[in-house]
C-alpha positions as CSV (number, residue, x, y, z in Angstrom):
1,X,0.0,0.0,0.0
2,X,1.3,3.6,-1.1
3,X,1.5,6.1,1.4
4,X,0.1,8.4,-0.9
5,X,-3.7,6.0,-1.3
6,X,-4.1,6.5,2.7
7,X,-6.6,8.9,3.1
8,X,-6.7,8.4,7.0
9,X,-6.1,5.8,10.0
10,X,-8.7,5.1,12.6
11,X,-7.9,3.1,16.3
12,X,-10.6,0.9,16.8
13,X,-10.6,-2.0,19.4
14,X,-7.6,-3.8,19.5
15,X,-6.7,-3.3,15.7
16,X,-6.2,0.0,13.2
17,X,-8.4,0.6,10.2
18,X,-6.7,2.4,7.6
19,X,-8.9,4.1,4.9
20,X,-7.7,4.3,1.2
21,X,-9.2,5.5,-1.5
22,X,-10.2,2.1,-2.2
23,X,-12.4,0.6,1.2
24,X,-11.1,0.0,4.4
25,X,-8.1,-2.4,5.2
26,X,-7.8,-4.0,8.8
27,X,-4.2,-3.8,10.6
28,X,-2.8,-5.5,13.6
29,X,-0.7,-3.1,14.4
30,X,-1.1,-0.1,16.9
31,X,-2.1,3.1,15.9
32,X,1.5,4.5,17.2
33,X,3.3,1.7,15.6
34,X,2.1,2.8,12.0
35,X,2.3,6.7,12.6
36,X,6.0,5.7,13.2
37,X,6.2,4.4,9.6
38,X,4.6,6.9,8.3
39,X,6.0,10.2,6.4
40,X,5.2,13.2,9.3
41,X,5.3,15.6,6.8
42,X,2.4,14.4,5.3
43,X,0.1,12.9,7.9
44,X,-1.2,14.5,11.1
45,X,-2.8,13.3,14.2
46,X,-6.0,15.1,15.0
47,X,-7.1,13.1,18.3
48,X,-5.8,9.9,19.8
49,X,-7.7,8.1,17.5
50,X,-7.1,9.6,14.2
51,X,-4.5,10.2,12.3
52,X,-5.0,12.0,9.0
53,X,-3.3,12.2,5.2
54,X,-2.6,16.4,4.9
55,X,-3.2,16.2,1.6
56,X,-6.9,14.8,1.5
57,X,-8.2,17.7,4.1
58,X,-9.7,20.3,2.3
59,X,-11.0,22.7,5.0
60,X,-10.7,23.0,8.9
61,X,-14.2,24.3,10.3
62,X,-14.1,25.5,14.0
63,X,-16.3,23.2,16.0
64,X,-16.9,23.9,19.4
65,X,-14.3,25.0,22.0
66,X,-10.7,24.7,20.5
67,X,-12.2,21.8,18.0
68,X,-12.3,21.7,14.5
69,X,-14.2,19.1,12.3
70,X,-12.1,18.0,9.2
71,X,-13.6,18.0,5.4
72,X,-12.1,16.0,3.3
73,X,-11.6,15.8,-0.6
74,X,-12.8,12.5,-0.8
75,X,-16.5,11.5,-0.7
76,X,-16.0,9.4,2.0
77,X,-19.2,9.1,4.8
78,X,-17.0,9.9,8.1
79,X,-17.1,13.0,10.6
80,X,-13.4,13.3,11.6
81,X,-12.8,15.8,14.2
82,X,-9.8,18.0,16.0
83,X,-9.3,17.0,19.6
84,X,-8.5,20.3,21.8
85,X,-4.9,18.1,22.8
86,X,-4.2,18.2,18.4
87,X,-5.8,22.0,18.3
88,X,-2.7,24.0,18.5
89,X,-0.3,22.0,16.1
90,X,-3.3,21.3,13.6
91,X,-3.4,24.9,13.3
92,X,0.3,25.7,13.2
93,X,-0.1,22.9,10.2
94,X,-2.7,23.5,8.5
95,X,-4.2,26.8,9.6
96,X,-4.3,28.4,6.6
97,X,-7.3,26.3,5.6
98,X,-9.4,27.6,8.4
């Protein structure tokens, strides 16, 4: 898999779901364990559950108290949102999509 199909990585239960462009593929591995492999200049966590491909998120909307909800470029059916812990460095990131 190309690091570049990865449109995000979700923890759930004991295993991480990463979402291509493609369908969902089940890993073994932790979610810390891949975001070790991955390239950090072009994925981002956003909450302790999500970790996010920069170049699939289109627009940051505020959400809340120091929370933004992500909008991807891809149609995919998923509300991905901006932990207050992720706030700050999301913003340093990516702030100009706000």
């Amino acid at each position: 898999m190309q690091f570049d199909q990865i449109v995000y990585l979700e923890s759930r239960d004991k295993c991480t779901i990463v979402r291509t462009l493609d369908g969902e593929h089940e890993a073994q591995a932790a979610l810390s364990e891949l975001e070790a492999r991955l390239p950090p200049s072009d994925f981002i966590r956003i909450h302790r559950r999500h970790i996010v491909n920069c170049r699939y998120i289109a627009a940051l909307q505020k959400w809340g108290n120091r929370q933004l909800k992500v909008e991807l470029t891809v149609p995919i059916q998923v509300e991905l949102y901006v932990s207050r812990r992720a706030h700050d460095d999301v913003l340093r990131r990516m702030g100009s999509l706000v």
